[in-house]
C-alpha positions as CSV (number, residue, x, y, z in Angstrom):
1,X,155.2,109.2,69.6
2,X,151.6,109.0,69.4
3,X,150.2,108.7,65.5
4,X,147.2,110.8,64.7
5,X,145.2,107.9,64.0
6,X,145.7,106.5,67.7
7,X,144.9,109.5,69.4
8,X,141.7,110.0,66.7
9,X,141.2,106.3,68.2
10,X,141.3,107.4,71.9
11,X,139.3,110.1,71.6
12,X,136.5,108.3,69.3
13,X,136.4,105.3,72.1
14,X,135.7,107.9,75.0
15,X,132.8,109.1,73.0
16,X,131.5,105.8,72.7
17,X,131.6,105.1,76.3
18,X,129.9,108.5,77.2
19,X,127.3,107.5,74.2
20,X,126.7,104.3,75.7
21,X,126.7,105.4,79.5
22,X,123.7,107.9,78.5
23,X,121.9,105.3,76.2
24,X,121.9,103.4,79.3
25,X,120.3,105.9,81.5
26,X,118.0,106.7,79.3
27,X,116.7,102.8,78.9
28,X,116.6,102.6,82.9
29,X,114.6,106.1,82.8
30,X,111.8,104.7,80.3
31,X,111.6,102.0,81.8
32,X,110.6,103.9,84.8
33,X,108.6,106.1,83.0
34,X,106.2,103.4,81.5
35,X,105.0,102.5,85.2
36,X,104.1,106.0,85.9
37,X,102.5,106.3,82.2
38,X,100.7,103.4,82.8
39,X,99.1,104.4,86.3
40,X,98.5,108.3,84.5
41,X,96.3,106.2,82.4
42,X,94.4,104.5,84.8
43,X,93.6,108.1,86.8
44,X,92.4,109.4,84.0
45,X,90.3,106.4,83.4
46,X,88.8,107.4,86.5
47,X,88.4,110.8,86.1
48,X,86.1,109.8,82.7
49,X,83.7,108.3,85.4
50,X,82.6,112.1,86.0
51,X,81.1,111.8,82.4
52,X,78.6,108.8,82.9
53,X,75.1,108.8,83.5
54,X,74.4,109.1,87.4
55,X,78.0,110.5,87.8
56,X,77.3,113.7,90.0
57,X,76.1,111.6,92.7
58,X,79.4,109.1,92.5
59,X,82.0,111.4,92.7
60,X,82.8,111.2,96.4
61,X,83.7,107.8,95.3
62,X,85.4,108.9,92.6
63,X,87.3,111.0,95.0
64,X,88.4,108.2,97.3
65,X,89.6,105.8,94.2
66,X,91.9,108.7,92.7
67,X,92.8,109.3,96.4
68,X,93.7,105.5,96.4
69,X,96.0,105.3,92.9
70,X,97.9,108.4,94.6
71,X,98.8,107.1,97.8
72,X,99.0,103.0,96.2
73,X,101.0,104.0,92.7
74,X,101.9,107.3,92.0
75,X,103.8,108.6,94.9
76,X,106.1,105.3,94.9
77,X,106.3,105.1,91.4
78,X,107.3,109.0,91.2
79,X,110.1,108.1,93.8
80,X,111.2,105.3,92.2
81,X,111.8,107.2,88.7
82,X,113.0,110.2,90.3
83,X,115.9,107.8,91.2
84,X,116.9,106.9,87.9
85,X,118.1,110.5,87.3
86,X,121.8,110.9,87.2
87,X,122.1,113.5,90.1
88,X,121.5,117.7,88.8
89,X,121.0,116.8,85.5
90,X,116.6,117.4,85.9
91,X,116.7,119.6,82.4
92,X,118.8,117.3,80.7
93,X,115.8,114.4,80.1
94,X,112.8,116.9,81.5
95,X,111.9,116.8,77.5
96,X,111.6,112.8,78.6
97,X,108.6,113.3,81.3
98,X,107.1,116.6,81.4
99,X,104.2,115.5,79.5
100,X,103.5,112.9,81.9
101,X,104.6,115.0,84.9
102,X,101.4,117.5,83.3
103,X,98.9,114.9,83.1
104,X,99.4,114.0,86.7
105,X,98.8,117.6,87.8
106,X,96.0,117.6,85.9
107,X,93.9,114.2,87.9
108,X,95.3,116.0,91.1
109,X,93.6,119.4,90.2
110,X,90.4,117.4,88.8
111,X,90.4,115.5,92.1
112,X,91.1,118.5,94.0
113,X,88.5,120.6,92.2
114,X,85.7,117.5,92.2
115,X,86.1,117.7,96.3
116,X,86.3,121.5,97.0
117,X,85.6,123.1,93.6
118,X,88.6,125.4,94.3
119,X,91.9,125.9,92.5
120,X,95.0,123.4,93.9
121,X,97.9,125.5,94.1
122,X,101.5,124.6,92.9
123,X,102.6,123.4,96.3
124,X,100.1,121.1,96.9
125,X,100.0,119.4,93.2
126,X,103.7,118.5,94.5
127,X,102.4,117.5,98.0
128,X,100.1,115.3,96.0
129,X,102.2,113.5,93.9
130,X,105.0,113.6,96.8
131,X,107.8,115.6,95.4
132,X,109.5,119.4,95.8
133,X,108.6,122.6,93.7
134,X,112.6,123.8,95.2
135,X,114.8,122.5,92.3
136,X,117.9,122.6,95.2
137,X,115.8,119.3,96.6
138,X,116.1,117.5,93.5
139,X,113.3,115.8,91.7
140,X,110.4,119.2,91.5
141,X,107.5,119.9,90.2
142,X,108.8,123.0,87.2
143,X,106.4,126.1,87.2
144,X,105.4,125.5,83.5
145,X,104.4,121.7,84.2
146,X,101.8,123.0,86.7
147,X,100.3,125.3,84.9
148,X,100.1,123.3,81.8
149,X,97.9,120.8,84.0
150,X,95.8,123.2,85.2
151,X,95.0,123.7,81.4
152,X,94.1,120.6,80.8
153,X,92.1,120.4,83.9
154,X,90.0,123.2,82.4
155,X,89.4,121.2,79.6
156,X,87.9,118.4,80.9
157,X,86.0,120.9,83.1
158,X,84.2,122.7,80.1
159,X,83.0,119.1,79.0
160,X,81.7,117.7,82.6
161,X,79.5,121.4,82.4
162,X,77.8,120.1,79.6
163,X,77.3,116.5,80.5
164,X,76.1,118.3,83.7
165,X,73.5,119.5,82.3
166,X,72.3,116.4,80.9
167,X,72.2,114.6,84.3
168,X,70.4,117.5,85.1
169,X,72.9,119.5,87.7
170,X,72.0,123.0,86.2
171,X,73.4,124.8,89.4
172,X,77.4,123.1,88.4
173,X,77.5,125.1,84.9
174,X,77.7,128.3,86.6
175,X,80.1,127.7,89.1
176,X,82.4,125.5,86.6
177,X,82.4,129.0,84.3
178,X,83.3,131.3,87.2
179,X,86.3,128.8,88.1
180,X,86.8,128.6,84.6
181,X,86.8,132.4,84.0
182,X,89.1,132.6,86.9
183,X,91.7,130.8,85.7
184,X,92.1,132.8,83.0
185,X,92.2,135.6,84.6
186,X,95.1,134.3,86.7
187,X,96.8,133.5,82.9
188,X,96.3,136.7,81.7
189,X,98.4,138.1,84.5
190,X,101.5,136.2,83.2
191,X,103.6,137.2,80.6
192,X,103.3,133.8,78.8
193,X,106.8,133.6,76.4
194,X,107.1,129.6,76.0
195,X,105.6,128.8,72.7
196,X,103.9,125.4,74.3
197,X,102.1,126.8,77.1
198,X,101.1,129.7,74.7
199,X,99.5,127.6,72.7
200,X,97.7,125.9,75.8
201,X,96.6,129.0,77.1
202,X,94.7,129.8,74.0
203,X,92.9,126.6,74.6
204,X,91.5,128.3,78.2
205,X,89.0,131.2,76.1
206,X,87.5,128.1,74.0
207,X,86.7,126.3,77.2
208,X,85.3,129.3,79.3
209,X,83.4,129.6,75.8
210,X,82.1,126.7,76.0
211,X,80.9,126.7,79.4
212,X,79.5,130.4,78.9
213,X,77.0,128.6,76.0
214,X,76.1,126.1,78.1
215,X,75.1,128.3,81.1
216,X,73.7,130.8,78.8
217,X,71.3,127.6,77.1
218,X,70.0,126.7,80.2
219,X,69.5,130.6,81.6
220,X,67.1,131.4,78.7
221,X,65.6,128.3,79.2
222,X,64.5,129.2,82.8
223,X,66.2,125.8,84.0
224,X,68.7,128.1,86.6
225,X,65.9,129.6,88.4
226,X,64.2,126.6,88.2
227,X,66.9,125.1,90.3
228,X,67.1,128.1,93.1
229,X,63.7,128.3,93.4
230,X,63.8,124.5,94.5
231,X,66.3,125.0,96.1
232,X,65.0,128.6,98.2
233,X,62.1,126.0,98.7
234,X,63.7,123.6,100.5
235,X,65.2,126.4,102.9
236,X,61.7,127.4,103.6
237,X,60.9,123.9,104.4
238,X,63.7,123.7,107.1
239,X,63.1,126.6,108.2
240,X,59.0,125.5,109.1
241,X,60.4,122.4,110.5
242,X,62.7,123.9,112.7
243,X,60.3,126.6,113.7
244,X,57.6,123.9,114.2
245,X,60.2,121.9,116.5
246,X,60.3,124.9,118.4
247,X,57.2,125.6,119.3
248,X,56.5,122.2,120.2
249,X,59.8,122.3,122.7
250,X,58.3,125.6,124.5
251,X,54.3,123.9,124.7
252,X,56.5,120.9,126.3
């Protein structure tokens, strides 16, 4: 007959296996993780670019070398960690990488924004950084990770509007605030319950803010029209060219 103590015993030494089993995942999951950390820093090393001196003409460039970490690191790197996952247990270490998992949304929507200055939607974040948004197919891209790094992309958005303006891009301000402004509008369609992202999404009406002073600074100052006059100008001056071409085609 089995004593207390020996079945106490059993049961205490299948814990410790389970303990040990998960303490191994967990090592073989940050070890993953520091790769991909590693890489999130270097994209966003790039993305500072935006802020220094001559910037505005670069960013194509800046495009192509975030283009080139995603396709080069990310992607494989994402693969290789979404491997490390013991198989439908995402939630169980999400708490491990979401905050990584945000910043990565947020150099794809500040690439995606610096080459179309439009919003990247949820499916194409996880087409960027090569996985799912179905959680049936495994490693996904979670709702509430997507939307936290389009928070952060606004951000770094409301800064670049202001360091704009000191490269003298006065035109950018105004259409940074409207994307900005739309944003928030999207946010204030959701009924926003998770205490994290709540807090994030306060961060959005400080931003548009920002971005309202700073195209409100350079409005009084005259330095908008400024720019559209220069730039109705240069229409005209197409316009005589092309009417000048013309008229020299038809006296040919």
């Amino acid at each position: 007959m089995t004593s207390s103590t020996d079945s106490v015993t059993l049961a205490f030494s299948a814990y410790i296996s389970h303990l040990e089993s998960e303490h191994d995942t967990r090592e073989e999951i940050r070890t993953a993780l520091r790769d991909l950390e590693q890489t999130s820093r270097e994209l966003t090393a790039v993305i500072q670019k935006i802020h220094t001196p001559g910037a505005v003409k670069k960013l194509p460039a800046i495009v192509d070398e975030l283009d080139s970490l995603f396709s080069s690191k990310i992607r494989p790197q994402l693969k290789a960690f979404a491997a490390t996952l013991p198989s439908n247990e995402y939630f169980r270490f999400h708490g491990m990488f979401w905050g990584v998992l945000q910043r990565l949304v947020f150099t794809a929507a500040m690439r995606h924004y610096l080459a179309t200055e439009t919003l990247l939607g949820r499916e194409e974040a996880a087409a960027a950084l090569g996985i799912e948004t179905d959680p049936k197919l495994g490693f996904h891209l979670e709702l509430e990770d997507y939307l936290g790094g389009l928070i952060n992309t606004s951000n770094e958005l409301s800064r670049f509007a202001v360091n704009c303006v000191t490269a003298g891009d006065y035109g950018r301000p105004l259409r940074i605030a409207g994307f900005v402004g739309d944003i928030l509008t999207g946010f204030r369609l959701l009924n926003l319950k998770n205490d994290g992202l709540r807090k994030k999404f306060d961060s959005l009406k400080y931003d548009l803010k920002k971005v309202e002073e700073v195209v409100y600074d350079i409005s009084i100052r005259g330095l908008i029209k400024q720019e559209e006059d220069a730039s109705e100008g240069t229409s005209e001056e197409k316009e005589v060219l092309e009417q000048g071409d013309g008229n020299k085609k038809a006296e040919k």
